[in-house]
DRENKE-974586 format. One record per atom (N, C-alpha, C, O): z, y, x; atom name; residue number from 1. Coordinates in nm, 3 decimals, decimal comma. Each point is the difference from the previous one (the first is absolute). Example, Ala and Ser with C-alpha at 12.3 -4.5 7.8 and 13.67 -1.06 7.14 Angstrom:
2
<w->0,780&v->-0,569&u->1,319&atom->N&nr->1>
<w->0,000&v->0,119&u->-0,089&atom->CA&nr->1>
<w->0,000&v->0,120&u->0,090&atom->C&nr->1>
<w->0,066&v->-0,002&u->0,104&atom->O&nr->1>
<w->-0,138&v->0,107&u->-0,139&atom->N&nr->2>
<w->0,006&v->0,119&u->0,082&atom->CA&nr->2>
<w->0,073&v->0,109&u->-0,077&atom->C&nr->2>
<w->0,017&v->0,111&u->0,051&atom->O&nr->2>
This chain:
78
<w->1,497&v->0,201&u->0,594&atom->N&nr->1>
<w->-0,066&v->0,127&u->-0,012&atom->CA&nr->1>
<w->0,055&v->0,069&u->-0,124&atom->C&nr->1>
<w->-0,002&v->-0,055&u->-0,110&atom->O&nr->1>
<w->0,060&v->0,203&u->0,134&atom->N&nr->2>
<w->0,028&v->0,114&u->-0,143&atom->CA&nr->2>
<w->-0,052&v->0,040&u->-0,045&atom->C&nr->2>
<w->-0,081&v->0,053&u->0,076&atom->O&nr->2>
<w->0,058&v->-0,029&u->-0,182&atom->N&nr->3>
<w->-0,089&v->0,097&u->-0,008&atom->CA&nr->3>
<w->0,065&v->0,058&u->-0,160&atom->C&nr->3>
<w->0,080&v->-0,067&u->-0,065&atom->O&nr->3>
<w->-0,129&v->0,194&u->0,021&atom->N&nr->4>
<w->0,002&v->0,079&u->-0,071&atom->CA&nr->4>
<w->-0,070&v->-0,034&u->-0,126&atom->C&nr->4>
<w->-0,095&v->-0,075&u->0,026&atom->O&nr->4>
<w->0,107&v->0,106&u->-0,170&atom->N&nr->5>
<w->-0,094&v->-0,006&u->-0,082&atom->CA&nr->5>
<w->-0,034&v->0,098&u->-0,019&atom->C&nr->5>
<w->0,097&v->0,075&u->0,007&atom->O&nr->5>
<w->-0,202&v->-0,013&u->-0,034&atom->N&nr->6>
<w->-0,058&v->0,144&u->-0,007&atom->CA&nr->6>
<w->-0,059&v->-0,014&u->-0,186&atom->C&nr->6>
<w->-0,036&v->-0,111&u->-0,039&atom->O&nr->6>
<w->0,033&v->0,193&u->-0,028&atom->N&nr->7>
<w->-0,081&v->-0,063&u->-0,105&atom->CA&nr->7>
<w->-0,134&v->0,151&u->-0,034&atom->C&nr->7>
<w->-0,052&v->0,026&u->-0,108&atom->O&nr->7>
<w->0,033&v->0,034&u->0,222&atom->N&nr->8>
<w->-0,085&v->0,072&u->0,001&atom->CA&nr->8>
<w->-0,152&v->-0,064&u->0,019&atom->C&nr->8>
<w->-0,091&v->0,082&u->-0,010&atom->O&nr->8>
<w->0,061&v->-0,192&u->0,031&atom->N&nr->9>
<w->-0,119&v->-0,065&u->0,006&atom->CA&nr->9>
<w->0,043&v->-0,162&u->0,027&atom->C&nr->9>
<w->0,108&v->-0,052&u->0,025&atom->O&nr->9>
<w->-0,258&v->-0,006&u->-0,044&atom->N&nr->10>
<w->0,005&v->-0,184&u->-0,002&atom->CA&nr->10>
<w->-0,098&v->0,039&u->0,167&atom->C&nr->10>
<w->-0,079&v->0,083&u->0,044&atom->O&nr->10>
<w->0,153&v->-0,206&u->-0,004&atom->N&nr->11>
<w->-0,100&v->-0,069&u->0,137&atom->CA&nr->11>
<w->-0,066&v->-0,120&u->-0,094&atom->C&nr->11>
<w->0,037&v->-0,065&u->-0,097&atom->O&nr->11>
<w->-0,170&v->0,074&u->0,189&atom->N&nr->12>
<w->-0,102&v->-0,069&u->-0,054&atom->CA&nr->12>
<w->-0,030&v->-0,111&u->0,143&atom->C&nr->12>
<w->-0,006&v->0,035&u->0,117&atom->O&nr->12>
<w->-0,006&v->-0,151&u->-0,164&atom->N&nr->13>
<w->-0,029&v->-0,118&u->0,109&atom->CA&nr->13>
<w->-0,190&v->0,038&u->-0,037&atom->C&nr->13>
<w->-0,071&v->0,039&u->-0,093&atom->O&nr->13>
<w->0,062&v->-0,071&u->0,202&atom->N&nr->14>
<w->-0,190&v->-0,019&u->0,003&atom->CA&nr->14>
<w->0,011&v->-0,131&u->0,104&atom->C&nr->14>
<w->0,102&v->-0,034&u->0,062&atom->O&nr->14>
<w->-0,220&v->-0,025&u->-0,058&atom->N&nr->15>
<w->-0,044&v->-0,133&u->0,112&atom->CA&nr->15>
<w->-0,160&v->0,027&u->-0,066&atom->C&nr->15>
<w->-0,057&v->0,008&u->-0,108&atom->O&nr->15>
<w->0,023&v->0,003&u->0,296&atom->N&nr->16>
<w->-0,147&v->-0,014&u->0,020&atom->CA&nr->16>
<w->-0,034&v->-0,145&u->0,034&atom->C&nr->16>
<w->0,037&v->-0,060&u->0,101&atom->O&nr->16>
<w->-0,104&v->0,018&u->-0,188&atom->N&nr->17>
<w->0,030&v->-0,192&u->0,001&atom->CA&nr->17>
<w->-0,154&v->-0,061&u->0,100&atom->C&nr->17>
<w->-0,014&v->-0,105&u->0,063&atom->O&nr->17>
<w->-0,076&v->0,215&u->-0,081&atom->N&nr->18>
<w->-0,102&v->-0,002&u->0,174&atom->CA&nr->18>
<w->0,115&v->-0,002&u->0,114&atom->C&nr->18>
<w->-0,009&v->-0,106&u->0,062&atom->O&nr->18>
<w->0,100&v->0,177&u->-0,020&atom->N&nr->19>
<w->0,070&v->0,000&u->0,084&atom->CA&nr->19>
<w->0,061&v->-0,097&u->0,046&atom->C&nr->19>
<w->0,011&v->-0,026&u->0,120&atom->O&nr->19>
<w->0,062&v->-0,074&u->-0,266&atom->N&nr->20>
<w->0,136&v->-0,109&u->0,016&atom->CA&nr->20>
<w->-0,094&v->-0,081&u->0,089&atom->C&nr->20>
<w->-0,121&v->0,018&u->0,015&atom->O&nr->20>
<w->0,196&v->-0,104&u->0,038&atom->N&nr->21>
<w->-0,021&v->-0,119&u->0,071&atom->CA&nr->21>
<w->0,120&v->-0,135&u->-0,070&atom->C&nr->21>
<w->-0,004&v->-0,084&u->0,089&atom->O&nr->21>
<w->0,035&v->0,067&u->-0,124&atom->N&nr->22>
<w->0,062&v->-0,070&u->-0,145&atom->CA&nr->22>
<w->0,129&v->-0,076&u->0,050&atom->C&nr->22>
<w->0,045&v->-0,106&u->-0,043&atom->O&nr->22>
<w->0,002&v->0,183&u->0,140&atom->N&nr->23>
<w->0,148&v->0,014&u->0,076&atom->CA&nr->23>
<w->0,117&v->-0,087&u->-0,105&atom->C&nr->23>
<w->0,077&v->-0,095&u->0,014&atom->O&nr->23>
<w->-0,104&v->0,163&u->-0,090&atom->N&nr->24>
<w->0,136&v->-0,012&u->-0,101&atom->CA&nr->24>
<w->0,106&v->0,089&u->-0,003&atom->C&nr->24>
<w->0,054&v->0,015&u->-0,109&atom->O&nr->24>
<w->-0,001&v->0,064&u->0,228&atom->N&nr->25>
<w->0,103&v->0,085&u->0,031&atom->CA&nr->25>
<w->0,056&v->0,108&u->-0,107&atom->C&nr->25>
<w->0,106&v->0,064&u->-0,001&atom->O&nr->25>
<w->-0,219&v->-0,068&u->-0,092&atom->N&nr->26>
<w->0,051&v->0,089&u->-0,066&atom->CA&nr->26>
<w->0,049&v->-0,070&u->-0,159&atom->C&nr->26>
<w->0,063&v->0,063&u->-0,084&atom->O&nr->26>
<w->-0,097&v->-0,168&u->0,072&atom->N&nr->27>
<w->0,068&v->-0,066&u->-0,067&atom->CA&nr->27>
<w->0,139&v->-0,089&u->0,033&atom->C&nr->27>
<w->0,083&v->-0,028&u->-0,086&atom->O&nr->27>
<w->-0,072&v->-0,010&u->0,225&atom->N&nr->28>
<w->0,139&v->-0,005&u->-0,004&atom->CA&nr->28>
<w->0,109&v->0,076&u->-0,020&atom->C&nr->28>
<w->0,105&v->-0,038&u->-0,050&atom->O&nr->28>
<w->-0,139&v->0,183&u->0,101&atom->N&nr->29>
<w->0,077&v->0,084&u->-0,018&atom->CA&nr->29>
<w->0,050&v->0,050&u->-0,099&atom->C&nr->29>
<w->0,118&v->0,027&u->-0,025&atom->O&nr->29>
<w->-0,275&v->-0,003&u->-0,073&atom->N&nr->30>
<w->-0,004&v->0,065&u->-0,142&atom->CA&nr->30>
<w->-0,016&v->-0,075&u->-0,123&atom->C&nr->30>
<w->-0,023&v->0,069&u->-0,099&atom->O&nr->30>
<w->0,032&v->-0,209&u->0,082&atom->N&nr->31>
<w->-0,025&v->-0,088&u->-0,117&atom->CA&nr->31>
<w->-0,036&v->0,088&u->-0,138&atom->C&nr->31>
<w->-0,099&v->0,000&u->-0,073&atom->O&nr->31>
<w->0,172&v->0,043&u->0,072&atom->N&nr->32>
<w->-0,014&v->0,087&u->-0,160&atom->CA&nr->32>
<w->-0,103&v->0,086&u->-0,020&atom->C&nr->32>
<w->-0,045&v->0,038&u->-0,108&atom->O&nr->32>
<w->-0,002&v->0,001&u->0,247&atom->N&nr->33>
<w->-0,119&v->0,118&u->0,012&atom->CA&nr->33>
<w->-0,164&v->-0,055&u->0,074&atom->C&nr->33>
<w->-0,112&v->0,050&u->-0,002&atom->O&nr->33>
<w->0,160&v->-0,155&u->0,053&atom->N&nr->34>
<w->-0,104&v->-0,071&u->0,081&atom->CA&nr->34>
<w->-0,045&v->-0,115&u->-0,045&atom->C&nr->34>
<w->0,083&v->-0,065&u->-0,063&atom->O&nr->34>
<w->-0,195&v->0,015&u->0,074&atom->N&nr->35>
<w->-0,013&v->-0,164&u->-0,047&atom->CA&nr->35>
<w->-0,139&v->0,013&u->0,076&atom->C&nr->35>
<w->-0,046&v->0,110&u->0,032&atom->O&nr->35>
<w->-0,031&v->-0,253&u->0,001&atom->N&nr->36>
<w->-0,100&v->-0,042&u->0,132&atom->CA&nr->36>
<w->-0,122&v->-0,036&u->-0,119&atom->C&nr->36>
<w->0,064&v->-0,051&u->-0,092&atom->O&nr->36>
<w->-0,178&v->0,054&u->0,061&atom->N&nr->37>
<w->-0,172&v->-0,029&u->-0,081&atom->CA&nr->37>
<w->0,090&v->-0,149&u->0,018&atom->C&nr->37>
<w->0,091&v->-0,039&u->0,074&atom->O&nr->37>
<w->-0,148&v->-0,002&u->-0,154&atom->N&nr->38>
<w->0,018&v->-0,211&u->-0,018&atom->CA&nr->38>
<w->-0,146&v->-0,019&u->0,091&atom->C&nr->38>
<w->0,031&v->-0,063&u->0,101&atom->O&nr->38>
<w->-0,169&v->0,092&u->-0,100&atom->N&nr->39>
<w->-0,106&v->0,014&u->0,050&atom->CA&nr->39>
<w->0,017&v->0,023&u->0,167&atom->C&nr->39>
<w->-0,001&v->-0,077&u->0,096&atom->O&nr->39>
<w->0,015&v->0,196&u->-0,107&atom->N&nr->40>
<w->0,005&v->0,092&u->0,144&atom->CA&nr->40>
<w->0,127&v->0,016&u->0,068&atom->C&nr->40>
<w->-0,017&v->0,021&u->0,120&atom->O&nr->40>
<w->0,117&v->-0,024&u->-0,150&atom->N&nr->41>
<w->0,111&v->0,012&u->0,047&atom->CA&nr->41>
<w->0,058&v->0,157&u->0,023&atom->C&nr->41>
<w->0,118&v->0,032&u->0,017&atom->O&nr->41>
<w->-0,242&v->0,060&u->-0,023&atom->N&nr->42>
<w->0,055&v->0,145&u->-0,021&atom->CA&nr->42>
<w->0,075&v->0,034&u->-0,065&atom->C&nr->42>
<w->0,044&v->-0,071&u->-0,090&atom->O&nr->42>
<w->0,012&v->0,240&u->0,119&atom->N&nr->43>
<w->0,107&v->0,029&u->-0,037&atom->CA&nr->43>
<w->-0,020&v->0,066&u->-0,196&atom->C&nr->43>
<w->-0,063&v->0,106&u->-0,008&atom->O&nr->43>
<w->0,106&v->-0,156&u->-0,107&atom->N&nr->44>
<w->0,042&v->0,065&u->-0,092&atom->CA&nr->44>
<w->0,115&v->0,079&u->-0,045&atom->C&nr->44>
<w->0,109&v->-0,045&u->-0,035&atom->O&nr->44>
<w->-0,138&v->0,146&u->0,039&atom->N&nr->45>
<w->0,128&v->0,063&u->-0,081&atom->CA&nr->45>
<w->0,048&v->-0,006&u->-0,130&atom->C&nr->45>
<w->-0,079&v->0,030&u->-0,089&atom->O&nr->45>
<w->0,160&v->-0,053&u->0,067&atom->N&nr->46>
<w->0,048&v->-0,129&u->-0,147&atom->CA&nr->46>
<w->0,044&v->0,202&u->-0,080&atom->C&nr->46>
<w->-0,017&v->0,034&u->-0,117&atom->O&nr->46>
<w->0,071&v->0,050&u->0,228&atom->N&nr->47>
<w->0,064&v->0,126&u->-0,107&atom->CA&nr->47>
<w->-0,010&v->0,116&u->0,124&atom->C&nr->47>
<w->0,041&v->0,007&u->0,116&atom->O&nr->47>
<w->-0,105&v->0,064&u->-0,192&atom->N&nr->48>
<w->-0,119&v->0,139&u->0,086&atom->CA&nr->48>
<w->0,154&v->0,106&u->0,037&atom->C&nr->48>
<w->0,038&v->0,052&u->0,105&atom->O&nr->48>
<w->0,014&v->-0,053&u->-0,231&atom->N&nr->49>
<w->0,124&v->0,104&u->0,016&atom->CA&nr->49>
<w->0,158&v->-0,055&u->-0,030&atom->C&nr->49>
<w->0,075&v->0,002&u->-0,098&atom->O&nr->49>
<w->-0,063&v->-0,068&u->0,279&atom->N&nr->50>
<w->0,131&v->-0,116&u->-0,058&atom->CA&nr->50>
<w->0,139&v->0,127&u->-0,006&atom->C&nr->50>
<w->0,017&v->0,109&u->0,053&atom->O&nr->50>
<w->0,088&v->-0,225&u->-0,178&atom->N&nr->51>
<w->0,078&v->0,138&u->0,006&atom->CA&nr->51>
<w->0,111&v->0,001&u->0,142&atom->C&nr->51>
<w->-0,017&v->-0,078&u->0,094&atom->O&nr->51>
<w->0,119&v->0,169&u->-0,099&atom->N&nr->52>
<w->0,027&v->0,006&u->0,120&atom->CA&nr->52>
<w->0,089&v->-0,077&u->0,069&atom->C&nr->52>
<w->-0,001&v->-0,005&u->0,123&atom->O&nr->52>
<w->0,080&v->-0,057&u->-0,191&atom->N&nr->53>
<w->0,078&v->-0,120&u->0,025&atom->CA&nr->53>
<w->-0,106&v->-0,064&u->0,133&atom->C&nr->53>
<w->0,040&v->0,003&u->0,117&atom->O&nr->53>
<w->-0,187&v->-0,063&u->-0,157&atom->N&nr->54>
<w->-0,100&v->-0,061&u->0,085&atom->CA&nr->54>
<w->-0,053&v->0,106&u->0,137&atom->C&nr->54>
<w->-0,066&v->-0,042&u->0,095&atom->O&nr->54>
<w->0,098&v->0,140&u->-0,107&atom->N&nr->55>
<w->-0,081&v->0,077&u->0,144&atom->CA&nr->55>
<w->0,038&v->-0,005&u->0,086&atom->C&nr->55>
<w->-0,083&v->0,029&u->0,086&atom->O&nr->55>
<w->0,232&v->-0,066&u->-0,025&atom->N&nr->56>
<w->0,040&v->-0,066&u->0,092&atom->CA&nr->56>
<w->-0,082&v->-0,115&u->0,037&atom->C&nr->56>
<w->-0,050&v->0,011&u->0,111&atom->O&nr->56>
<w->0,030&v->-0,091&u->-0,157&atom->N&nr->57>
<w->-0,085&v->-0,140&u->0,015&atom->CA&nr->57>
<w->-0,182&v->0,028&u->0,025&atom->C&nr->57>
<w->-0,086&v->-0,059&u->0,066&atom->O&nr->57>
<w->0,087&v->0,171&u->-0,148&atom->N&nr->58>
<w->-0,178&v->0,008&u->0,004&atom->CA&nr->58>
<w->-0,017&v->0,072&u->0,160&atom->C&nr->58>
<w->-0,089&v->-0,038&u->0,076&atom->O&nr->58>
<w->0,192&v->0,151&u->-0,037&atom->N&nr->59>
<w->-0,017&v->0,080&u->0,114&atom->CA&nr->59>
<w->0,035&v->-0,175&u->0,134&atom->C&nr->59>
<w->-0,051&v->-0,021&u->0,110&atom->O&nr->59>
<w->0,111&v->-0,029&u->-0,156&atom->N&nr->60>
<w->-0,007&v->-0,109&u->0,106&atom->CA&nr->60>
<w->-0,154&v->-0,076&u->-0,001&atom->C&nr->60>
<w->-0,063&v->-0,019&u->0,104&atom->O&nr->60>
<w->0,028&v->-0,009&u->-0,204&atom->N&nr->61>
<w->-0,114&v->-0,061&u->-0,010&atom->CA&nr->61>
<w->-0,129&v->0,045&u->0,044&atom->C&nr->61>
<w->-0,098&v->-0,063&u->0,037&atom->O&nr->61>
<w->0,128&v->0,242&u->-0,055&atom->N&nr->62>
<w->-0,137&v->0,065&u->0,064&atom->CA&nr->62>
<w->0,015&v->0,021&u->0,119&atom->C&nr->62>
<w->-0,089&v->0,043&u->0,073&atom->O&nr->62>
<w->0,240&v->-0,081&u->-0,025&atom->N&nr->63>
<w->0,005&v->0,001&u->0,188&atom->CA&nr->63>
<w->-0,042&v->-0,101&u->0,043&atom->C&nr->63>
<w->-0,093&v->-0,006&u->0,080&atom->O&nr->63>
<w->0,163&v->-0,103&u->-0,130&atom->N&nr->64>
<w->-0,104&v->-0,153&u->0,021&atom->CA&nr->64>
<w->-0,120&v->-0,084&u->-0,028&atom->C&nr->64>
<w->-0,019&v->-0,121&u->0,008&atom->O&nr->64>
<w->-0,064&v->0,231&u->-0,048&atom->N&nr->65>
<w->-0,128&v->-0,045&u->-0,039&atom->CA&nr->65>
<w->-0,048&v->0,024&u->0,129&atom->C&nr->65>
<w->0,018&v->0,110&u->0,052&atom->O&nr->65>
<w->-0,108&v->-0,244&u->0,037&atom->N&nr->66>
<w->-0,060&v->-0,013&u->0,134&atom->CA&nr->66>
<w->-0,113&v->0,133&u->0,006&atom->C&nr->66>
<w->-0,033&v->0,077&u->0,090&atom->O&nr->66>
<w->-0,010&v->-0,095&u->-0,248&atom->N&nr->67>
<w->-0,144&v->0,055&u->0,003&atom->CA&nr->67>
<w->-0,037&v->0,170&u->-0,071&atom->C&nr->67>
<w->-0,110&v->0,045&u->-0,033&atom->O&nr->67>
<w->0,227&v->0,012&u->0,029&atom->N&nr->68>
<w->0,015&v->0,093&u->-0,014&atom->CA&nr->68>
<w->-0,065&v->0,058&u->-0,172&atom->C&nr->68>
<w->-0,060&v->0,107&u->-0,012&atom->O&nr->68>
<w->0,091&v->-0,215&u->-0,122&atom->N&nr->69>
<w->-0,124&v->0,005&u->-0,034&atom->CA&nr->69>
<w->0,066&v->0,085&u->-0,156&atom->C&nr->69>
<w->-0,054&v->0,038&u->-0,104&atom->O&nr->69>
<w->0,234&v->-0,032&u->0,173&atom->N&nr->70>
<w->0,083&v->0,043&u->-0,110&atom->CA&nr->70>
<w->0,029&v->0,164&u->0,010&atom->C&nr->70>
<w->0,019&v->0,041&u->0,114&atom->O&nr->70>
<w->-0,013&v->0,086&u->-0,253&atom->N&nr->71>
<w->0,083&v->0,070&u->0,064&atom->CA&nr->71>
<w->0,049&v->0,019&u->-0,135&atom->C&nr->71>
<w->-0,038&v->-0,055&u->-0,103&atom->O&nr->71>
<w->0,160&v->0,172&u->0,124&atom->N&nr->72>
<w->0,101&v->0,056&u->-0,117&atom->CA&nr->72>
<w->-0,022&v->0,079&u->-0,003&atom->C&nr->72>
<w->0,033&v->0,058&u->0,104&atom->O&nr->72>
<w->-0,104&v->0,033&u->-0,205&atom->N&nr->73>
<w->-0,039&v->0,089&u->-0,001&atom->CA&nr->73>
<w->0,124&v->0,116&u->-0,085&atom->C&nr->73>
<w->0,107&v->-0,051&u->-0,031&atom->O&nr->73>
<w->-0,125&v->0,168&u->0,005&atom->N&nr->74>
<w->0,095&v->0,037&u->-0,121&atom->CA&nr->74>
<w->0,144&v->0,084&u->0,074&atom->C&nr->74>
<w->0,029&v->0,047&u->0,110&atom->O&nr->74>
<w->0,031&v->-0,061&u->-0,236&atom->N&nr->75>
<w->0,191&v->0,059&u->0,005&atom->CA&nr->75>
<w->0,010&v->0,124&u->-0,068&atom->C&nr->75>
<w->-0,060&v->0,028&u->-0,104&atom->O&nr->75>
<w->0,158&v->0,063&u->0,182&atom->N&nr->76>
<w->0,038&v->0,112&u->-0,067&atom->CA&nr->76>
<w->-0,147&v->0,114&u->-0,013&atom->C&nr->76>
<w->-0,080&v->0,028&u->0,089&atom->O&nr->76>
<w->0,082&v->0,004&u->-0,178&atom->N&nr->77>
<w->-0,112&v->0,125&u->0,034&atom->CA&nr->77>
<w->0,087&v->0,148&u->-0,061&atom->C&nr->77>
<w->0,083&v->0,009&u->-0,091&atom->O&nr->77>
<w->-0,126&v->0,070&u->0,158&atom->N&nr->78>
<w->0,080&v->0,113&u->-0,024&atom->CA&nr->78>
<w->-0,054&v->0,127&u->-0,118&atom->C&nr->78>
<w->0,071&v->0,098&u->-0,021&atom->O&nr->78>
């Protein structure tokens, strides 16, 4: 996947952790941005505004989350 760096705004990861079902998917994908509760197994976000090198990996991770519980919010604003 290409993508562009824009430096007109940050994307912001959010996880609704009522939502996760404790998949993991988004930690395989995203290690650096994702990590699972030691408790619960839900989803933590280890970094709210990963830089962009990682958004390739996070946009995979919010496609492969079963439970829909990820989104990317953010980017260029005009």
């Amino acid at each position: 996947m290409s993508g562009t760096s824009q430096a007109f705004g940050t994307e912001r990861v959010f996880a609704e952790r009522h939502v996760c079902v404790g998949a993991g998917q988004c930690v395989l994908a995203a290690p650096a941005v994702f990590d699972q509760g030691v408790e619960d197994g839900l989803v933590v976000v280890l970094d709210e505004t990963p830089p962009d090198s990682e958004l390739p990996a996070v946009r995979d991770a919010v496609w492969a989350c079963p439970s829909g519980a990820l989104t990317l919010r953010g980017g260029a604003v005009s």
